[in-house]
N, C-alpha and C positions, 0 to 999 in steps of 0.2 A: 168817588174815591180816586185818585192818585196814586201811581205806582212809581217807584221810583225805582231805576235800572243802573248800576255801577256798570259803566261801560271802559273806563280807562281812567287815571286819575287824572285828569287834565287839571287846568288852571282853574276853567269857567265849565259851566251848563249852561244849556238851551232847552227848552221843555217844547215839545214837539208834540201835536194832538195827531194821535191815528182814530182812525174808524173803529177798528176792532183789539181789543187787548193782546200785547206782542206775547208769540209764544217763543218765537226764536229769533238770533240774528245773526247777521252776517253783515263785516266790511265789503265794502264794493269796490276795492281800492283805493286811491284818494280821493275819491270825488264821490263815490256813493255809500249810501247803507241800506241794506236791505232788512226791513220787520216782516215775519211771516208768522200770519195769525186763522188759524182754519187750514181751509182751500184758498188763500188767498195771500198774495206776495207784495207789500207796497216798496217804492224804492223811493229814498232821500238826496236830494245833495247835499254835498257837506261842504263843498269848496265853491268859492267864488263871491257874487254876489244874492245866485239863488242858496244861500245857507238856510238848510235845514228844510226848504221845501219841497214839496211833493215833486218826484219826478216823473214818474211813473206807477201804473199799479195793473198786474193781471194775474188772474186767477188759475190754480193746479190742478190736475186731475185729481188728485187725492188729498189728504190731510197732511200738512210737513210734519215729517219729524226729524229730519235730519237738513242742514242748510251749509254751502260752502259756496265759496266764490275763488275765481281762478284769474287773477290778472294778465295772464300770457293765452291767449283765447278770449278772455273776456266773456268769459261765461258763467252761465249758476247751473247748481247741479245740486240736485235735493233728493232725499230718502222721503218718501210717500208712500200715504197707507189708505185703503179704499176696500171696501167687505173684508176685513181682515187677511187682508194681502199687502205688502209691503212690494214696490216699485223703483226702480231707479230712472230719474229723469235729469236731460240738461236742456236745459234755457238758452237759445243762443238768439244772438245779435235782440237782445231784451232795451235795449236803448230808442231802436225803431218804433217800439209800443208809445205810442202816443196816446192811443182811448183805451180804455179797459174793454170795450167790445166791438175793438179794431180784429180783424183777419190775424189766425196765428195757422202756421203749419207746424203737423206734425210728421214725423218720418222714423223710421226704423235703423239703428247704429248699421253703419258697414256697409247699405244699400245705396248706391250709386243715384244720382238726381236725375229724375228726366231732364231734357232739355228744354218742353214749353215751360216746366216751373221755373226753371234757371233765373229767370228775370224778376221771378215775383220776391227772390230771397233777398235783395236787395233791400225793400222794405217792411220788411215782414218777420215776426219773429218766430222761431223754428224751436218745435219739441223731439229731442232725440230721444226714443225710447233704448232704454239698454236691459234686454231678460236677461235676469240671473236663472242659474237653477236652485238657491240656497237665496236666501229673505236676504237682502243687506242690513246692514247692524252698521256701519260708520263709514264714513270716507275722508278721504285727503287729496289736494291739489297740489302739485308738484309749481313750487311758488319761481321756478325754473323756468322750465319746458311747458307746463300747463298738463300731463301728464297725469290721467285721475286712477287713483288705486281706493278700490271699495274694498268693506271686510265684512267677510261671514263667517258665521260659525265654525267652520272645519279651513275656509281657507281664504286667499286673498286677491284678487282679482283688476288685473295694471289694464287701462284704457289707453292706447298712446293716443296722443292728441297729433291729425293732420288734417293735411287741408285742400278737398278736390279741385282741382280746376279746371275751370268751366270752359275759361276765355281770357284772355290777356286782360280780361278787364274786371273779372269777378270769380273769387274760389269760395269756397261752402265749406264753413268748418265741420270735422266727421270726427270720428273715434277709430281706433280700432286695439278688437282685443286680442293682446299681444302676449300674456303671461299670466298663469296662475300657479298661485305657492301655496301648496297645501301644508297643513300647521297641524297637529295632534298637543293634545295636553296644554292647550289655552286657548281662550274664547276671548277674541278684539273686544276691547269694549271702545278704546280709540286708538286711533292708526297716524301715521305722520308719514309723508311721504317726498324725497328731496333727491332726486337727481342721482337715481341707484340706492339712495341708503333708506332703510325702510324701520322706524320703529310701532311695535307692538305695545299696547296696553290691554293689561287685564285689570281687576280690581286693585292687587298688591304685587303686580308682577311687571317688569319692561323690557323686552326681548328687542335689541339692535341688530341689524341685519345689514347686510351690503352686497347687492347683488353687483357681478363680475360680467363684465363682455370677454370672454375669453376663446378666442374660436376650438382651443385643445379638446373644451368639452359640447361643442356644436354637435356633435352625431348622438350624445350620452342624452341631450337636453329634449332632440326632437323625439326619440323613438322611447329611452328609457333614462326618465329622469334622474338626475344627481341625487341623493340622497344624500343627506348628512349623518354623520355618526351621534346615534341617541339612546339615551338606558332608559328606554319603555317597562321594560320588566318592573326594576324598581322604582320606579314612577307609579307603575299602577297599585303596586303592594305599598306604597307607603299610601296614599290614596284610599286605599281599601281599609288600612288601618285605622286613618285620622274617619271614616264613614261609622268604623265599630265605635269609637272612644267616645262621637259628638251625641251629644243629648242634651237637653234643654237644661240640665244644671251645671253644664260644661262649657266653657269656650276654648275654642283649640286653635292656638296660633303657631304657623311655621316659627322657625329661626329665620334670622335677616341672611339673605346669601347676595354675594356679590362676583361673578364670575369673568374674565375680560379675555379677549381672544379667543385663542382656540378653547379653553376650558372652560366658554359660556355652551360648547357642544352638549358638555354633560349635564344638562339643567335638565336632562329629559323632555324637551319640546324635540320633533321633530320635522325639519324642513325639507318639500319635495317640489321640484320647480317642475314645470309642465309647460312649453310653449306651444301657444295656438294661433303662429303666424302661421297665415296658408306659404310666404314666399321665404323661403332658408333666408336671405339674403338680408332679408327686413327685421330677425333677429335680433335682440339688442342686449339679454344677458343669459347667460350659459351655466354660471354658479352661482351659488350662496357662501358668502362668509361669514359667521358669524362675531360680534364684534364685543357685545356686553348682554350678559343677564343680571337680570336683579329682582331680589325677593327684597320687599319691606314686610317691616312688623310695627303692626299697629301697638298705640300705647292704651295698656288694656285698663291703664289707673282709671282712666278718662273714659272708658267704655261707657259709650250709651246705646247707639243705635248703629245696627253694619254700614250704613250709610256715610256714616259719618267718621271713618276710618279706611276709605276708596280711594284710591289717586282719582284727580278729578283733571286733568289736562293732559297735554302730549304736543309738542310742536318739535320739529325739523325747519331751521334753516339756514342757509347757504351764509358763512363765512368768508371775506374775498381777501387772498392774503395777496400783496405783491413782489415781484420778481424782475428780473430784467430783462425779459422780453415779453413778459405779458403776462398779466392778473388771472389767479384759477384758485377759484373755492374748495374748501374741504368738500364739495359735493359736486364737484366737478364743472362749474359754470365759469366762463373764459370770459374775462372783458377784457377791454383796449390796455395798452400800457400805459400807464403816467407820466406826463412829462417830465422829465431833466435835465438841466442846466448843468454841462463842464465846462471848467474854464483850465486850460492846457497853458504850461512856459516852456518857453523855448531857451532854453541859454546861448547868451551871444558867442559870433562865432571869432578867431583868434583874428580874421582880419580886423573886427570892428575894434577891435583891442589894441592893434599895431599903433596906430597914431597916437593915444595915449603912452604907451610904452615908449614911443621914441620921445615924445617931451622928455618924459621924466628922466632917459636917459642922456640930454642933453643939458639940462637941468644940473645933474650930479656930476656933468664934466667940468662945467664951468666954476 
């Protein structure tokens, strides 16, 4: 049997044989695509003259369920599940994999390298493990900075993307965990994540966020975090209500709401930042603003299955508008300027003029 996969509307298809049936996938940038089926991850190329074939292939700790790739780092970074435990792992320098049961290291986020392995990361590809204390449920790659924000049930959890160095001649890419946003009264199902600005999915809900580098509230952020203003009370009483009313000859759908600015505060989610850099200095956002809430409502004509009534996507990304000293996205990413071409006149001056002017006035004497 043959499975056929809508991966983008292109012009043309290519039918590509894997080993084992794809459960998930993920772009690799221009050049790769990664299928993840099982405990096991094959990589494609897509560009050149090897089209479409095998590039690589090695196998996970755990079973994928969740799959992302981050073109600024050059990494993968997958939600994995093993005895019924859910995992966060990244995949680095995965190009190096030449045989599927070539030499991989694994290491622990935030732990420094020894020195004799220093040499061997060169050709060798690296498993960074990252504990949560709460299972992950989604993630996003800041298509920026390379910057990965996971989402768990109660809150949100920012990975900054750096990079150790070793030696003038080799640094190790690391993580470090630099911020957590805890969330009440919604549970991610997908996340987006672009260079400060952070959007929220839930089944019928999508909460925009914008975190602030602000140093006014530096001392608030380390010891006692910001808090945003939230109507918990009646959040839970309407909540409690629509719990009495629902029964299986019932369907109970909110109102559509639509909230922008400060008045997305009142949608009753509440936002509480937490930063967990050990160095004040290494800081990078201090507030929350909130930008847009939004309830949708499903069209109940058409009711068949919950499923089928979900928001089913979420993406963040960076806009480049230009300027006249230099290009900067609604998400904050700076490129070069654009070239210009002026072309300036000079108007000539009264001398270049005199010698005409005397013709003419001898001209009119004669």
């Amino acid at each position: 049997m043959v499975h056929l996969y809508n991966l983008h509307p292109f012009g043309s298809q290519q039918v590509v044989p894997c080993k084992l049936e794809p459960e998930r996938f993920c772009g690799g940038g221009p050049d790769a695509l990664f299928v993840a089926a099982g405990c096991k991850v094959e990589a494609f190329a897509v560009s050149g003259q090897e089209l479409c074939q095998p590039r690589c292939a090695f196998s996970t700790l755990g079973r994928v369920l969740r799959l992302a790739y981050s073109e600024a780092g050059d990494y993968l970074v997958a939600i994995e599940e093993k005895n019924k435990a859910t995992f966060l792992r990244a995949y680095v320098n995965w190009r190096s994999k030449r045989t599927e049961n070539s030499r991989v290291c694994i290491r622990m986020v935030g732990h420094d390298v020894e020195t004799p392995l220093c040499e061997t990361f060169r050709d060798q590809m690296s498993i960074i493990e990252m504990p949560l204390s709460e299972a992950p449920l989604c993630l996003s790659c800041c298509p920026v900075k390379g910057d990965l924000l996971v989402g768990c049930t109660n809150k949100l959890v920012l990975f900054s993307l750096k990079y150790q160095i070793i030696n003038e001649e080799l640094s190790v890419l690391d993580f470090e965990r630099s911020l957590v946003i805890h969330i009440r009264n919604i549970t991610p199902v997908e996340i987006s994540f672009c260079v400060g600005y952070v959007a929220v999915m839930s089944d019928l809900e999508v909460l925009i966020l914008k975190l602030e580098s602000n140093p006014k509230y530096g001392e608030s952020a380390n010891h006692h975090p910001h808090k945003t203003n939230s109507r918990m009370k009646p959040a839970e009483g309407i909540s409690n209500e629509t719990l009495q009313l629902e029964s299986d000859d019932f369907v109970i759908c909110q109102k559509p709401m639509e909230l922008l600015g400060e008045k997305s505060e009142q949608s009753g989610i509440s936002v509480t930042l937490e930063s967990t850099g050990l160095d004040d200095e290494k800081i990078k956002y201090f507030h929350v603003q909130h930008l847009l809430y939004r309830r949708f409502a499903p069209d109940i004509s058409s009711y068949v299955l919950s499923d089928d009534i979900k928001l089913h996507s979420l993406q963040l990304l960076p806009i480049y508008q230009t300027v006249t000293t230099c290009s900067v996205s609604r998400c904050g990413a700076v490129r070069p300027p654009l070239g210009r071409r002026t072309r300036t006149w000079t108007p000539p001056s009264r001398s270049e003029l005199a010698p005409e002017d005397s013709e003419t006035e001898d001209k009119g004497n004669v």
